[in-house]
C-alpha positions in Angstrom: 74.3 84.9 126.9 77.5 86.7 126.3 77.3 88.7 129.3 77.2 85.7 131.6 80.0 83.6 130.4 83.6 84.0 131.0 86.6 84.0 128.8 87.3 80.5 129.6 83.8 79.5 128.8 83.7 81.2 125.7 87.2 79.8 124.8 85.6 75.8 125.4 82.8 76.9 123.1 85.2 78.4 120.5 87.2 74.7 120.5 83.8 72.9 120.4 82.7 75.2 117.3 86.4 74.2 115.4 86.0 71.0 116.3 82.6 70.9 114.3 84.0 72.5 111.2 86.1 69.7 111.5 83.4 67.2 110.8 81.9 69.5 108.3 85.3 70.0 106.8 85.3 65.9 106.6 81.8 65.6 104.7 82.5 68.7 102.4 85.2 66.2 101.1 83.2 63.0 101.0 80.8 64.4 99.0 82.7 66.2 96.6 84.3 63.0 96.2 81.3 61.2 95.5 80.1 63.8 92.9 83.0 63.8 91.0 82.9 60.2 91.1 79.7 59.6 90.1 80.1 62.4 87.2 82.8 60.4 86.0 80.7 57.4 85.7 78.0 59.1 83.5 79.8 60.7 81.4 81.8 57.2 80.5 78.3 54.9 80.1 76.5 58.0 78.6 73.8 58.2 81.8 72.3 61.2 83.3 71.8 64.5 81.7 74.8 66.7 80.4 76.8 69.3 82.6 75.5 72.5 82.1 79.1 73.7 82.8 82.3 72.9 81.6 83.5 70.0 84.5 82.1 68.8 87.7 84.0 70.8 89.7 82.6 73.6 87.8 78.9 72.5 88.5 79.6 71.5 91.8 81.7 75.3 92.9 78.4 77.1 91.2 76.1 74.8 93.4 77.6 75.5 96.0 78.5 79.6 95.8 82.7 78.5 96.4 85.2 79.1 94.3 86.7 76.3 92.2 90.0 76.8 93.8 88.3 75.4 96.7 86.6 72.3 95.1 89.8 71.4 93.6 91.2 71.9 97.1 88.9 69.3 98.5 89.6 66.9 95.8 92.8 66.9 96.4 92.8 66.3 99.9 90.1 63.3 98.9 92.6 62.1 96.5 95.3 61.8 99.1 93.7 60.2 101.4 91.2 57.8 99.8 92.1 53.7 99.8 94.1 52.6 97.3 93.8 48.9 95.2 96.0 46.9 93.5 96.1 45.3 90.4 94.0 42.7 92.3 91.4 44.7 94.0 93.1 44.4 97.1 93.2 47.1 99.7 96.7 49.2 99.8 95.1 52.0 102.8 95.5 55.5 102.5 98.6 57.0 100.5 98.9 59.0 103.8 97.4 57.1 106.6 98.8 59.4 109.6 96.8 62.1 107.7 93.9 60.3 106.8 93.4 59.0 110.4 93.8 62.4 112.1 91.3 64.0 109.6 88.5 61.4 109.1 88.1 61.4 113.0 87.9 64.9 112.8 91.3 66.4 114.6 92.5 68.2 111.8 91.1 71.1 109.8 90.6 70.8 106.1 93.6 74.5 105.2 95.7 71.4 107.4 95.4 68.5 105.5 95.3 69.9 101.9 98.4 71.9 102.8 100.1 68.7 103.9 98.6 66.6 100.7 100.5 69.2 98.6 103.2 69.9 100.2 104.1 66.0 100.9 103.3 65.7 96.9 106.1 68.4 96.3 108.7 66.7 98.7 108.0 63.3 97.3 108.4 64.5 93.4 111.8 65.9 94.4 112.8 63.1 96.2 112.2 61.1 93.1 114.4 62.9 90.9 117.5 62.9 93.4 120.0 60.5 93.6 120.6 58.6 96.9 117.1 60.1 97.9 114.3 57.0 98.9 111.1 58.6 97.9 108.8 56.3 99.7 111.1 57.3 103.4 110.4 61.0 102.6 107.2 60.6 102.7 106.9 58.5 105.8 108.9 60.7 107.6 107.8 64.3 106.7 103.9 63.2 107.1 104.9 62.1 110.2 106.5 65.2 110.7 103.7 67.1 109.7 101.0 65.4 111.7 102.9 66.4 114.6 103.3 69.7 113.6 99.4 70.1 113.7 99.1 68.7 117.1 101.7 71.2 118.6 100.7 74.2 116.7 98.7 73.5 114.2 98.3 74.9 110.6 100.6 77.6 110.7 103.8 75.4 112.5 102.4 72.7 109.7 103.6 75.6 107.0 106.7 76.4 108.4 108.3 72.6 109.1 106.4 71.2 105.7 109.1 74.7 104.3 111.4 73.5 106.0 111.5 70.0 104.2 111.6 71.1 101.0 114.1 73.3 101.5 116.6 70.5 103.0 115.4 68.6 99.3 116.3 71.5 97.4 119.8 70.4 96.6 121.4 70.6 93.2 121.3 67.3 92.5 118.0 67.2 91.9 117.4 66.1 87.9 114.3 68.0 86.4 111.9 64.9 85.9 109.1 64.9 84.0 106.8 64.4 87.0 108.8 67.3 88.9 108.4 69.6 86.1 104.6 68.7 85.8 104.1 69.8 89.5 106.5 73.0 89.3 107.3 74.4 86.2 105.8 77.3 84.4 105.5 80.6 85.2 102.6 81.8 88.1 100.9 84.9 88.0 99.8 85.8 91.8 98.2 88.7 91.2 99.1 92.8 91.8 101.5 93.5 94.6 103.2 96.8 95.5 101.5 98.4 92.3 102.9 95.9 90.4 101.8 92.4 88.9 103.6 89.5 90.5 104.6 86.7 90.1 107.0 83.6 89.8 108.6 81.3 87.6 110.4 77.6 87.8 112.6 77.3 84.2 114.3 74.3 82.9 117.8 74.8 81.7 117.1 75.3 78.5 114.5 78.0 78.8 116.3 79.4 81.5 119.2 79.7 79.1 116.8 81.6 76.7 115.3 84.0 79.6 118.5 84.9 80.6 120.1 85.4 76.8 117.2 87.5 77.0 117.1 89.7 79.8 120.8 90.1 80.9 121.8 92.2 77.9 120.1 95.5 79.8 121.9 95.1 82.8 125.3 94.9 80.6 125.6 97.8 79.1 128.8 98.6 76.8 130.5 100.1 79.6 130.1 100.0 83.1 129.1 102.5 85.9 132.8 102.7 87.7 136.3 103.6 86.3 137.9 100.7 87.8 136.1 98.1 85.6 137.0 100.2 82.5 140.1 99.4 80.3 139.5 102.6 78.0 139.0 105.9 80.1 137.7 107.5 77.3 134.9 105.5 76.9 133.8 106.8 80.7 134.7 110.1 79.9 132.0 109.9 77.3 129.5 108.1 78.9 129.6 110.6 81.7 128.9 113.8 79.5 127.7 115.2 76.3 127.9 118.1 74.0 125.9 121.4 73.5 124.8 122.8 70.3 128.4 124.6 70.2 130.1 121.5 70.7 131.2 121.7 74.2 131.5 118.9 76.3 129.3 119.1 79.1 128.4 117.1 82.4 125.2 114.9 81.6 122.2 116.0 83.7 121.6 113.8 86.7 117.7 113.3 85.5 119.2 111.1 82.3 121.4 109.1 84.0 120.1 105.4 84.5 119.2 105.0 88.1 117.6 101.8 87.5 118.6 98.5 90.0 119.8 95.3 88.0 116.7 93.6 89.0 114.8 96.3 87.0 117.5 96.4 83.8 116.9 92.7 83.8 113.1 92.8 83.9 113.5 95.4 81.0 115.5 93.4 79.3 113.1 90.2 79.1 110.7 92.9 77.9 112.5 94.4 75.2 113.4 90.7 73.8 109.4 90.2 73.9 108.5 93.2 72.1 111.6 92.0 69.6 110.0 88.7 68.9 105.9 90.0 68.3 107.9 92.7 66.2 109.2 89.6 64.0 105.9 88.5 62.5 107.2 84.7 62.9 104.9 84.5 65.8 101.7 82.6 65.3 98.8 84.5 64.4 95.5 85.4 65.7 92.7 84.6 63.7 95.0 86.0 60.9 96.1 88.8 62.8 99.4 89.4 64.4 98.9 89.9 68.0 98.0 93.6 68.6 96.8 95.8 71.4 93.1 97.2 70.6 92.6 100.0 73.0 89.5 101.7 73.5 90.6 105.5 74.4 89.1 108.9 73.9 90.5 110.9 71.2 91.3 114.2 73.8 93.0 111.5 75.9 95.4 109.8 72.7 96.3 113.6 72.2 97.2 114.4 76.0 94.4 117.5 76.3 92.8 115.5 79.5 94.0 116.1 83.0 95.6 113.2 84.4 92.7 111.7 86.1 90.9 108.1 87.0 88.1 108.8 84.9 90.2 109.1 81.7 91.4 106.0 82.1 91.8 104.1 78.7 91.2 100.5 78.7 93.1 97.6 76.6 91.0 94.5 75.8 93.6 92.3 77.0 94.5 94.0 80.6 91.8 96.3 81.7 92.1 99.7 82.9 95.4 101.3 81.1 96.9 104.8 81.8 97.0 106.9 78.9 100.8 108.2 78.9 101.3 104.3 78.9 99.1 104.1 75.7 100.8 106.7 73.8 104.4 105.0 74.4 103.4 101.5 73.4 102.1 103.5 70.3 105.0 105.4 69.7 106.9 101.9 68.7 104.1 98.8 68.7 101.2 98.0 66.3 97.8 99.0 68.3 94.2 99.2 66.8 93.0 102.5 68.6 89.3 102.2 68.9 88.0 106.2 69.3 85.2 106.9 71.5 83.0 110.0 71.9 82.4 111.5 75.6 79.5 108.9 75.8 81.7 106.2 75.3 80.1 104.9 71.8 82.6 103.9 69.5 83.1 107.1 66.7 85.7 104.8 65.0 88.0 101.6 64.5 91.5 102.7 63.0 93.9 100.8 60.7 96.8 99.9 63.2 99.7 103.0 62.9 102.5 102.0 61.1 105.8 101.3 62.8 108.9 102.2 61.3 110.1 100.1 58.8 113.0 97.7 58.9 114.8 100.0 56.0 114.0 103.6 58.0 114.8 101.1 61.7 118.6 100.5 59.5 119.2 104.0 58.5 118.5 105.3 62.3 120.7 102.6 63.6 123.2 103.9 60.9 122.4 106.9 61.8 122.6 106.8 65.7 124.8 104.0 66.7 122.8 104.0 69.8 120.7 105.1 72.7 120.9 109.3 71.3 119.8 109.8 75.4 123.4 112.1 76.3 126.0 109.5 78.5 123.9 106.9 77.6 125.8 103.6 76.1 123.1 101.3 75.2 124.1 100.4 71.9 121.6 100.3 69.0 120.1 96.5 68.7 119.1 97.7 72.4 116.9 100.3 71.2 113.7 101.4 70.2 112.0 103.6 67.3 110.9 106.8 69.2 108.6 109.3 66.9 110.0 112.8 68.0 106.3 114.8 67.3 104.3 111.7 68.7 102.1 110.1 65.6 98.9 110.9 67.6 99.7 114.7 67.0 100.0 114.2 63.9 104.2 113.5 63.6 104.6 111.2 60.5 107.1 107.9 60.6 110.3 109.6 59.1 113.5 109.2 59.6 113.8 113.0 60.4 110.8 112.5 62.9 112.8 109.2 64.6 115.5 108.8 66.9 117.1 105.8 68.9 116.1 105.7 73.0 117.0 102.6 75.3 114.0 101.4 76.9 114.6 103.5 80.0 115.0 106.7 78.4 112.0 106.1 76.4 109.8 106.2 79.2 111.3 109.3 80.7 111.1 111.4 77.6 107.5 110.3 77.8 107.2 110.9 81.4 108.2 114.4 81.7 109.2 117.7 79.7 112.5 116.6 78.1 112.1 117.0 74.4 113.8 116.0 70.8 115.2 117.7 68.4 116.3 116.7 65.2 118.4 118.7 63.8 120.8 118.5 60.7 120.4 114.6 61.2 121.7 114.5 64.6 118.8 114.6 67.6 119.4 116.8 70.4 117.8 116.4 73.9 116.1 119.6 75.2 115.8 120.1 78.9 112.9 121.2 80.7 113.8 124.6 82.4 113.5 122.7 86.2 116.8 121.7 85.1 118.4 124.4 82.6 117.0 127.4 82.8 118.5 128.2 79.5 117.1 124.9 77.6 120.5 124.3 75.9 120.1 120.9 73.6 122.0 118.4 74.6 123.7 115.2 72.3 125.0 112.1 73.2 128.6 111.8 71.9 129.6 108.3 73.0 129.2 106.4 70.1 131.2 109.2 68.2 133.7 110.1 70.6 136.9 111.6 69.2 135.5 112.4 66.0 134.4 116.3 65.5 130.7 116.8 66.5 
């Protein structure tokens, strides 16, 4: 058969095929409808035996081997464009009858119509909550819009102009309504991208207010990068070096200095004002517990003697697979429940979570410090965390001579490569690998003491 027909043949029989997963598309609705519907109907006069499952739309998606993403997505389309009473019985036709014609005689595909249900919802909640806006006209005209779209090109040009729209809506005077915030606000998790997990948020003032109290306090630092933004040239001079052992003053490595984007200081700054609230123990509890991160990790890997390999992988109960330098920083400065397995994987043992520093030892090192002890860095200390110098996990106890202050970003590099701590005398020095001194000279950080003698 395929050898005998021609591109333009098989073209006509490609449209004819869409055309039928139209229809389908059209009764995969109806019924889910009607399901739904008629689920309702027991469940309110006590009829009919009990869901097995949670909802409907549960029972129906494990019926039917679909996702419940996609019954919802029929519903919704349904919901849009199913007749509407009044108070008096009365017909009031299809919220969107452009739409509900084109689909119901099968011209439209069901990604098309459930992307214009939503997307018309979205325009029509904004329009609601701006002044001088008519609500009921931006809907007219955009599904109008839209239906056209799908004739000319259809789902992907009904994307880009339904965009479009809401971007023209997106003024400032829209007020945050309690209908708009019900359709937008709240923060959306969209998965891994790039390595990293993604996602998006839509704030209200207020808790945009608190976010960015939150978060902006990494990516302002006491002093800035360039001498031109600086009243006191002191205070650059000494972010921009350090002193030795002997007390000389001394260029700070390149490797210390915080290369990090503003996007990335403010991310770590949100962070670090999370981990400062579950530190509080104000937060609610769970089951009696404060929130804590069991992790279920070899006791070879918690000391560092594997190779870095998948198969050592470590896994937390509330993320999944967990690399185990990332394990051994959270437990350098956070409450976790290690959980210590033998090669087999059987569980050996359940620990009593390690004990953080207290809030006395935390005042004494912030006495102690002033800051970040990193050399040039000017993070002060309410930006800092606890680090144990001889991690706890090999055996380094939680003492003020086994502490010292690091900023979040320096944290993660003295646990990411061969820099080490010293503590000596009371004052921690930073050791360099030998990839960048040769001579492993210690190094201190002397900005928050600057002019007085080392």
């Amino acid at each position: 058969m395929g050898s005998s027909m021609s591109r333009g043949a098989w073209k006509e029989c490609a449209g004819l095929i869409e055309q039928l997963s139209h229809q389908i598309a059209r009764g995969q609705v109806r019924a889910a409808e009607q399901f739904v519907d008629v689920a309702a109907r027991e469940a309110a006069t006590g009829s009919g035996n009990r869901l097995r499952s949670k909802n409907p739309e549960e029972e129906l998606a494990a019926h039917l081997g679909v996702s419940k993403a996609e019954i919802r997505r029929r519903l919704s389309v349904a919901e849009g464009l199913r007749d509407r009473l009044d108070e008096y019985g009365e017909s009031l036709g299809a919220k969107l009858p452009l739409v509900a014609d084109v689909f119901m005689n099968g011209n439209m595909s069901l990604l098309a119509a459930s992307t214009m249900v939503r997307e018309i919802s979205k325009a029509e909640t904004i329009a609601s909550a701006t002044e001088g806006v008519d609500a009921d006209a931006t809907r007219e005209g955009m599904e109008a819009a839209l239906v056209g779209a799908n004739r000319t090109g259809g789902c992907p040009l009904v994307s880009t102009v339904a965009k479009n729209w809401l971007n023209r809506l997106n003024t400032n005077q829209v007020a945050a309504t309690d209908e708009l915030k019900r359709q937008f606000q709240g923060l959306h998790l969209l998965g891994r991208k790039y390595g990293l997990n993604h996602g998006e948020f839509y704030f209200d003032d207020e808790q945009w207010a608190v976010l960015a109290a939150g978060s902006t306090f990494e990516a302002n630092p006491r002093v800035k990068t360039t001498a031109t933004t600086i009243s006191d040239a002191n205070e650059v001079e000494a972010a921009g070096s350090c002193l030795d052992v002997d007390g000389d003053v001394r260029e700070v490595p390149v490797v210390l200095k915080d290369s990090r984007t503003r996007a990335q200081k403010l991310a770590d700054g949100l962070v670090r004002s999370v981990r400062a609230g579950l530190e509080s123990k104000k937060l609610p509890v769970n089951g009696g517990l404060r929130p804590q991160v069991m992790v279920a990790i070899d006791l070879e890997t918690l000391q560092g003697r594997v190779a870095a390999d998948e198969k050592y992988l470590s896994h937390s109960a509330q993320l999944g697979p967990v690399d185990p330098g990332m394990i051994r920083k959270i437990a350098c400065d956070a409450q976790i429940l290690p959980v210590v397995l033998n090669g087999e994987g059987r569980v050996l043992d359940v620990g009593e979570p390690q004990r953080l520093f207290t809030q006395e030892q935390r005042k004494i090192l912030y006495t102690r410090d002033l800051g970040c002890t990193a050399p040039g860095c000017t993070v002060p200390a309410d930006g800092c965390e606890a680090h144990h110098v001889k991690e706890w996990s090999q055996g380094g106890p939680t003492t003020i001579d086994n502490g010292a202050l690091v900023c979040h970003y320096h944290h993660q590099l003295v646990h990411e490569t061969d820099w080490r701590i010293n503590v000596s005398s009371g004052v921690p020095y930073w050791v360099p690998p030998k990839a960048v001194d040769p001579n492993q000279i210690p190094l201190r950080n002397h900005y928050f003491r600057h002019g007085l003698t080392p």
